[in-house]
C-alpha positions as CSV (number, residue, x, y, z in Angstrom):
1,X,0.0,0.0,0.0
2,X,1.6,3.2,-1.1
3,X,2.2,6.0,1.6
4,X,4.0,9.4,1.5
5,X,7.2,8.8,1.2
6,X,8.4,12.5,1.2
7,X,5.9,13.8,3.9
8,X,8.1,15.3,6.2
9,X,6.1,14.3,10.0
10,X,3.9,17.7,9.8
11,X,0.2,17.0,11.3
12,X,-1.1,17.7,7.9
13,X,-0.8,16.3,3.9
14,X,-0.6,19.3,1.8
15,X,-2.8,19.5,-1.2
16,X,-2.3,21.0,-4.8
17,X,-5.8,21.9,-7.2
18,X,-6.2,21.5,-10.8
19,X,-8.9,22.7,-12.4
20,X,-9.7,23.9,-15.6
21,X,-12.1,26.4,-16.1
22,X,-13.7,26.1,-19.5
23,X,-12.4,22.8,-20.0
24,X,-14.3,20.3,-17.7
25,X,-14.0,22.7,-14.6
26,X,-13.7,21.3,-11.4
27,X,-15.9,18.2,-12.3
28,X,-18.3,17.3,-9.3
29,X,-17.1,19.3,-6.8
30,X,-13.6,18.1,-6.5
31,X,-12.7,21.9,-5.3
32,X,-14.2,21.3,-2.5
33,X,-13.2,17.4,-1.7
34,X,-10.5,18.4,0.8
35,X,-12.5,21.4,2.7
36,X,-12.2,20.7,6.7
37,X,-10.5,17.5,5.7
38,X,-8.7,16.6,9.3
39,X,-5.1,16.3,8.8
40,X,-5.2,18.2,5.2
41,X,-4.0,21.6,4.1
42,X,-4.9,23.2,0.6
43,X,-1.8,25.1,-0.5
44,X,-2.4,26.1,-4.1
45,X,-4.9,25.9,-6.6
46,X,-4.1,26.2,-10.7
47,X,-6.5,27.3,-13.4
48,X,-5.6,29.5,-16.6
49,X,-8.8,31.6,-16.0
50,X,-8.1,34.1,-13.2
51,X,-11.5,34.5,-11.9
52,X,-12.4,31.3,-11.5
53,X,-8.9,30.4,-9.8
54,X,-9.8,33.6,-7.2
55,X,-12.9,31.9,-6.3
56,X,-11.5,28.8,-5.5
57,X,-8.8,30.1,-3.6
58,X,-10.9,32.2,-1.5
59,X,-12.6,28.7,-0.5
60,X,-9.3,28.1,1.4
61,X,-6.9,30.1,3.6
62,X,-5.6,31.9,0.5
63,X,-3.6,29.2,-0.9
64,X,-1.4,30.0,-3.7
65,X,-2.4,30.4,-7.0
66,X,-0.9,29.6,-10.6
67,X,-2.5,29.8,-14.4
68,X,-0.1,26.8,-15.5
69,X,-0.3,23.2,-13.2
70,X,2.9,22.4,-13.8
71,X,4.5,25.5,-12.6
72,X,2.3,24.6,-9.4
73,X,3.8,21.0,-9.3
74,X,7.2,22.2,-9.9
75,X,7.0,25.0,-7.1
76,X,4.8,23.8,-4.1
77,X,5.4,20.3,-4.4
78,X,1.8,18.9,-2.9
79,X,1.7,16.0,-0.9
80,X,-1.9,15.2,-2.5
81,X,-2.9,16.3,-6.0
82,X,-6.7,16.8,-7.0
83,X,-7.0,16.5,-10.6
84,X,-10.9,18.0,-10.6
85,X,-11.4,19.0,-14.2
86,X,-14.1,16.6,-16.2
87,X,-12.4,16.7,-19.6
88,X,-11.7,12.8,-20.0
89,X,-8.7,13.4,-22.7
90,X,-6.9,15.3,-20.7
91,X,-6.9,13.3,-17.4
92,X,-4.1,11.5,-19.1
93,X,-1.5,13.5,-19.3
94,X,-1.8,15.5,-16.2
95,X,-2.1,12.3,-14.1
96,X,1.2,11.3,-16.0
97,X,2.7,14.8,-15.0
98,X,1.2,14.9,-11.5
99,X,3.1,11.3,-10.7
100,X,6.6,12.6,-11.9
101,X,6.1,14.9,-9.5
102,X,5.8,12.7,-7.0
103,X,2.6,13.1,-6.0
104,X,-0.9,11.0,-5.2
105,X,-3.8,11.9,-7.0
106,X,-7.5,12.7,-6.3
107,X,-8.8,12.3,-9.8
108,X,-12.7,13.3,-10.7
109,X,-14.4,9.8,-13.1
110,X,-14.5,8.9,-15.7
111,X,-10.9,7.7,-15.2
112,X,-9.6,8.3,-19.1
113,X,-10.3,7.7,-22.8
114,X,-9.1,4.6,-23.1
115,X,-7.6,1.3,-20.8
116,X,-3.9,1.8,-22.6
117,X,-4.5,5.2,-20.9
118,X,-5.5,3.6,-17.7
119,X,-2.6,1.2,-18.0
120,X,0.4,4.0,-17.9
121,X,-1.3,5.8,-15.5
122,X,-1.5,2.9,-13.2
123,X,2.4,2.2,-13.5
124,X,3.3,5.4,-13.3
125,X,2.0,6.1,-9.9
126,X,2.7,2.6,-8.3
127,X,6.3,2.6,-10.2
128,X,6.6,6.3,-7.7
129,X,4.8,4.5,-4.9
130,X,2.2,6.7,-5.4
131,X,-2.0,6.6,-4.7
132,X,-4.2,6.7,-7.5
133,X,-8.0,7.7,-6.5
134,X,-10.5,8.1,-8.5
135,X,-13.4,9.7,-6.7
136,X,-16.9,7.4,-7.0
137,X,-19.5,9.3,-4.9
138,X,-21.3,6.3,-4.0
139,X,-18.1,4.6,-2.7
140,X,-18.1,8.0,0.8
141,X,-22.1,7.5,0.7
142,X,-23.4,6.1,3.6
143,X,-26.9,5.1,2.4
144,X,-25.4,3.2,-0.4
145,X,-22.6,1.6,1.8
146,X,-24.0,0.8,4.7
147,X,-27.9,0.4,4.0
148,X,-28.6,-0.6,0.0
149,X,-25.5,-2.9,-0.6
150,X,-26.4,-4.8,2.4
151,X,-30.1,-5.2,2.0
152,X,-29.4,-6.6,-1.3
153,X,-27.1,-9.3,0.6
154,X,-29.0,-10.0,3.0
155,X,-32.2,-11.0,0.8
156,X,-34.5,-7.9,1.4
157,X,-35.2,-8.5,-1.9
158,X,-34.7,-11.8,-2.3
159,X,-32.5,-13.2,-4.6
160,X,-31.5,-10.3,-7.0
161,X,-32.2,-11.5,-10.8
162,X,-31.8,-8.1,-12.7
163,X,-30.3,-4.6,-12.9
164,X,-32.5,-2.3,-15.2
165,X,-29.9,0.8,-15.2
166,X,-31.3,4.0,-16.8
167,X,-28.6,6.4,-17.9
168,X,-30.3,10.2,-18.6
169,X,-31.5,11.5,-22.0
170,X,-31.5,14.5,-23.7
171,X,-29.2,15.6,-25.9
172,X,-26.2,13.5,-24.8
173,X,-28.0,10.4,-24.5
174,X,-26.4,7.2,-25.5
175,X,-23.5,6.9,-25.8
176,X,-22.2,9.7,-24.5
177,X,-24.0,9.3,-21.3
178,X,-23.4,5.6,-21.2
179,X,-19.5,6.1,-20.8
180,X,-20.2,9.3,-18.3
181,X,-22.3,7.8,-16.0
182,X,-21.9,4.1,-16.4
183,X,-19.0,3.9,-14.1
184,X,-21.3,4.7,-10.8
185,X,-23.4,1.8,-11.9
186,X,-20.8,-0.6,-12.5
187,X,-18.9,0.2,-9.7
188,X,-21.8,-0.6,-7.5
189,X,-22.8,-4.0,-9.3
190,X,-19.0,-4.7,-9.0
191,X,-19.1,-4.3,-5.4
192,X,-22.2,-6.9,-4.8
193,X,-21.3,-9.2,-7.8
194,X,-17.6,-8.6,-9.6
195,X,-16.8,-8.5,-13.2
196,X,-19.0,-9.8,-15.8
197,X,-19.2,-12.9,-17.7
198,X,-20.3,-10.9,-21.2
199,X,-21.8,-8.3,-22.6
200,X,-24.4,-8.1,-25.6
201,X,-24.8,-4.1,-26.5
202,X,-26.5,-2.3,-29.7
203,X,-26.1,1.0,-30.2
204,X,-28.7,2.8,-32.2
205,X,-28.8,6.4,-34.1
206,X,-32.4,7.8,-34.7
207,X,-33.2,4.1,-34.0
208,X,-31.4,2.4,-36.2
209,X,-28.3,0.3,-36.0
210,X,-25.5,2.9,-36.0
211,X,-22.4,2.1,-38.7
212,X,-19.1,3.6,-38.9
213,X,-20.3,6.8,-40.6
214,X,-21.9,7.4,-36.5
215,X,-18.8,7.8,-35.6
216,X,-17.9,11.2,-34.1
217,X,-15.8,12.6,-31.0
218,X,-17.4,12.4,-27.8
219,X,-17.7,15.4,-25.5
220,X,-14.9,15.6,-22.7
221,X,-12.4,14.0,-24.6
222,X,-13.9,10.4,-24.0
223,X,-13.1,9.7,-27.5
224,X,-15.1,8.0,-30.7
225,X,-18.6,7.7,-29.7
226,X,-21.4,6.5,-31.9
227,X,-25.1,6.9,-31.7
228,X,-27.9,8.5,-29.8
229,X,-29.6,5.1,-27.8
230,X,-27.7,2.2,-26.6
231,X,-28.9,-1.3,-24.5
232,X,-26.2,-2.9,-23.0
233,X,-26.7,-6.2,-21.3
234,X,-24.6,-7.8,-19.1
235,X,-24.9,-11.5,-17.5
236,X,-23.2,-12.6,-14.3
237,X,-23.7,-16.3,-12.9
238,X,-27.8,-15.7,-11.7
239,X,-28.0,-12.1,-12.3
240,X,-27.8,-9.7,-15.2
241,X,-27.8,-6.0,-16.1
242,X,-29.0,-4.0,-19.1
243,X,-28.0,-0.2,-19.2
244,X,-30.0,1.8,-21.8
245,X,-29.8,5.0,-22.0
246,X,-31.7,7.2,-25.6
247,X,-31.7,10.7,-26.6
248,X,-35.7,11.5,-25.8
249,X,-37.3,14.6,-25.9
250,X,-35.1,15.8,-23.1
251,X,-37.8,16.6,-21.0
252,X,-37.3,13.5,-18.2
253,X,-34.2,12.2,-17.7
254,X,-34.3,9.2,-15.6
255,X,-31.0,8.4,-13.7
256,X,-31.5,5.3,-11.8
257,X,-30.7,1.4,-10.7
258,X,-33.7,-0.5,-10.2
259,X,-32.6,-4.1,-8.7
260,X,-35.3,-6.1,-9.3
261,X,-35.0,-10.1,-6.9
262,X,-37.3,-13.2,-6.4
263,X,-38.8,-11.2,-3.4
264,X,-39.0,-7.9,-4.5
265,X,-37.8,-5.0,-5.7
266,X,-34.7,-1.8,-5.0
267,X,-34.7,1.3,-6.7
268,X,-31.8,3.7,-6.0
269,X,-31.6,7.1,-8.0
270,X,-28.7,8.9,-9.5
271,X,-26.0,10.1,-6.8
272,X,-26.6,14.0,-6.9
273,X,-30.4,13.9,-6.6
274,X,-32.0,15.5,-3.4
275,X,-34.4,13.1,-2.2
276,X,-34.6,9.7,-1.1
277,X,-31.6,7.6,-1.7
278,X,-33.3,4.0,-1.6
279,X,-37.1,2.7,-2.2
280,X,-38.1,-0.3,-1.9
281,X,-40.9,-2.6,-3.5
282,X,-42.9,-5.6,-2.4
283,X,-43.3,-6.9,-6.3
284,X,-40.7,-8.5,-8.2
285,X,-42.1,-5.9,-11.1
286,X,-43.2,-2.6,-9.5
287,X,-45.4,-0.4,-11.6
288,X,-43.4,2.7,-11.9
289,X,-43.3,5.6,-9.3
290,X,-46.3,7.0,-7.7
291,X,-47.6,3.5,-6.8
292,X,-48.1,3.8,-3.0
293,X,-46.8,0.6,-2.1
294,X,-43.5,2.3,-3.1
295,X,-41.4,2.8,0.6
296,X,-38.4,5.0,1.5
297,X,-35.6,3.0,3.6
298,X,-34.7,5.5,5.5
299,X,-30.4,6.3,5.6
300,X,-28.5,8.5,7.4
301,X,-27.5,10.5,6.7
302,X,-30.5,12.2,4.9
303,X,-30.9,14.2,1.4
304,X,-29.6,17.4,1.4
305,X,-27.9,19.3,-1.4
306,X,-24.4,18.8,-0.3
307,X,-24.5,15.2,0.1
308,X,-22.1,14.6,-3.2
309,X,-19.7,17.0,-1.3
310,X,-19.5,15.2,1.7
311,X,-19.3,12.3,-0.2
312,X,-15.9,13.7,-1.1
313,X,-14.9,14.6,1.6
314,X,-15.2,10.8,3.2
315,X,-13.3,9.3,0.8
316,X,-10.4,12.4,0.9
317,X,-10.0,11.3,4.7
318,X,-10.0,7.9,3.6
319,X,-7.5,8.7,1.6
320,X,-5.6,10.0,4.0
321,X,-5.4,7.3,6.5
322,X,-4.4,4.9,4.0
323,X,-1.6,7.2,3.1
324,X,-0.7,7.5,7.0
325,X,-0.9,3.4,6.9
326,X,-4.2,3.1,8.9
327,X,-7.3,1.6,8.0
328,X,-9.7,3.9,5.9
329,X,-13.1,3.8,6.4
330,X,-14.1,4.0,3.3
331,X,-13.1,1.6,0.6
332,X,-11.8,3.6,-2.1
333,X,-11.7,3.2,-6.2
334,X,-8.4,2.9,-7.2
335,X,-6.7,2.9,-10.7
336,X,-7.4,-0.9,-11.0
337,X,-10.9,-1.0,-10.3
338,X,-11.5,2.7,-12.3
339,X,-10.2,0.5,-15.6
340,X,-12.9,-2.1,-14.7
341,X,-15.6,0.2,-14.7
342,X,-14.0,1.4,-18.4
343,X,-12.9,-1.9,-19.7
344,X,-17.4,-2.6,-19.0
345,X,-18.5,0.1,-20.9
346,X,-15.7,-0.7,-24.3
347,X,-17.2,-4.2,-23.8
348,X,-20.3,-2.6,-25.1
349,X,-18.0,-1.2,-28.2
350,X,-17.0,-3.9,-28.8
351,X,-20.2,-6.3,-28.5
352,X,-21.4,-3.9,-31.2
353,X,-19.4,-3.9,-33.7
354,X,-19.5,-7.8,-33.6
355,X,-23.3,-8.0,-33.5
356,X,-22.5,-11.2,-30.8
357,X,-21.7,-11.6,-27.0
358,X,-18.0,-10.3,-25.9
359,X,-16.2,-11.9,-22.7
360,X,-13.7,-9.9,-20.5
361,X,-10.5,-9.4,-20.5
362,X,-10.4,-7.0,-23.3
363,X,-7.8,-8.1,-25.8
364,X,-5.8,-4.5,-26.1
365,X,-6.0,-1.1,-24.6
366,X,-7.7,0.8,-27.5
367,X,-11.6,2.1,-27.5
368,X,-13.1,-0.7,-29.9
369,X,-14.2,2.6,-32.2
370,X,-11.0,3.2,-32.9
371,X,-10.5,0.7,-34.9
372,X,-13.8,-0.1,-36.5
373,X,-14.5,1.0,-39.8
């Protein structure tokens, strides 16, 4: 288990932010993941637009600020690096330049563009000894944790047959919204059930099978995308999966796992919504909301706006023990697990441009799009 090798016995790690305004941001909040963190000191922040960088700085106690990250590396040397910004493409190379500086990293999802991408990234921090985190809400969320993943163990619902996962609409839906906001998901069914046996997928455009000539860059730098609807089913041992996710008029977006078992069923929506975080169902097929046989399981703690920040801030302590070699709380995503969540959704790639079933491991690092033509 990496720790900090250079951390030189202070009673705090200190911490370097990279955001870029214009470009992804500061994700989901990842400015604020290490505010009030115990044992934690923010010492300079880095984005090219000024403004932005004065407001973030002005969350802190005036850390210093830089328009260039790697003059920020080079200069303040942070114990911790947050690399907050949403724009896929680029977490690449800053997580490259972030670990020859010697220095863990707090990186917003989804992880990168590609599993090649994942791969150097992976040896470059444990080749430094270094901490790769990449922040999952639902991993610091106590009514996931501690209330949903164990109801579904311990048979509230029975035995759990199927996943129907709906992933937003709008304008960015399918595909683009698949590899966004597939990785809570999969993380999730990871946690109660591990990787996959296959994946069957089929991606649509205007609701027809997309081709090759679909093909066009993703937003974020997530790379080739193609179409506006996708189903993606997945089959473990006695449970399976479908994700769909389709373009729609834009005017609901549902964002939401609904676990459906033998006894019956879970619903849990999307990680930033203010309301409930788990209902339950006594039928094995509910009829949709509104249905008063619908029940909240109550969680502490409860909705509030906040609750993807404190989320953060869990897992940025958690982080912090396991640097200091003490046992986190929170089980964290690391690089390894990050590029399982990916390697799911390019299964889906890949299951489509075969028209058949496709079994992990993943037989190179490329996106599947990349080569199909």
């Amino acid at each position: 288990m990496a720790q900090l090798s250079r951390h030189s016995g202070n009673d705090h790690f200190t911490v370097g932010i990279i955001g870029h305004t214009g470009r992804g941001g500061y994700g989901h909040y990842l400015d604020r993941a290490f505010q009030g963190v115990e044992g934690t000191r923010v010492v300079a922040v880095s984005d090219p637009d000024e403004a932005a960088r004065e407001r973030v700085r002005g969350i802190y106690e005036s850390p210093v600020g830089y328009a260039d990250y790697r003059e920020m590396l080079a200069r303040e040397r942070p114990d911790i690096t947050v690399v907050a910004s949403r724009e896929i493409g680029d977490h690449h190379q800053i997580v490259m330049d972030v670990a020859r500086s010697r220095s863990h990293v707090y990186l917003e999802k989804p992880v990168a563009a590609s599993l090649a991408e994942v791969d150097d990234m992976i040896h470059a921090c444990e080749a430094n000894d270094l901490t790769l985190v990449v922040a999952h809400p639902w991993r610091g969320h106590p009514p996931i944790q501690h209330v949903a993943i164990p109801a579904i163990r311990s048979g509230r619902i029975g035995e759990p047959r199927l996943a129907r996962i709906y992933g937003m609409g709008g304008r960015h839906g399918g595909n683009e919204l698949f590899i966004d906001l597939a990785p809570h998901f999969f993380d999730f069914l990871w946690q109660l059930f591990g990787m996959p046996s296959w994946c069957q997928a089929h991606i649509t455009q205007d609701g027809r099978t997309s081709t090759p000539a679909d093909l066009r860059q993703g937003d974020e730098g997530m790379g080739l995308v193609a179409g506006n609807g996708i189903s993606a089913y997945y089959q473990w041992d006695t449970f399976a999966a479908n994700f769909e996710s389709y373009k729609g008029d834009g005017r609901e977006i549902p964002y939401r796992i609904d676990i459906h078992g033998t006894e019956g069923t879970l619903s849990i929506p999307g990680p930033m919504s203010n309301e409930p975080d788990i209902w339950v169902h006594p039928l094995v097929n509910p009829p949709v909301r509104g249905d008063d046989r619908w029940e909240v399981i109550p969680a502490d703690p409860p909705p509030s706006d906040d609750k993807w920040v404190r989320s953060h801030h869990r897992m940025a302590a958690s982080m912090v023990a396991r640097l200091r070699g003490e046992n986190p709380q929170w089980e964290l995503v690391d690089g390894h697990q990050a590029r399982r969540c990916l390697e799911m959704a390019h299964l889906a790639h890949a299951s489509h441009i075969s028209g058949s079933r496709v079994a992990p491991p993943m037989i190179g690092g490329r996106n599947p799009f990349d080569d199909w033509r």
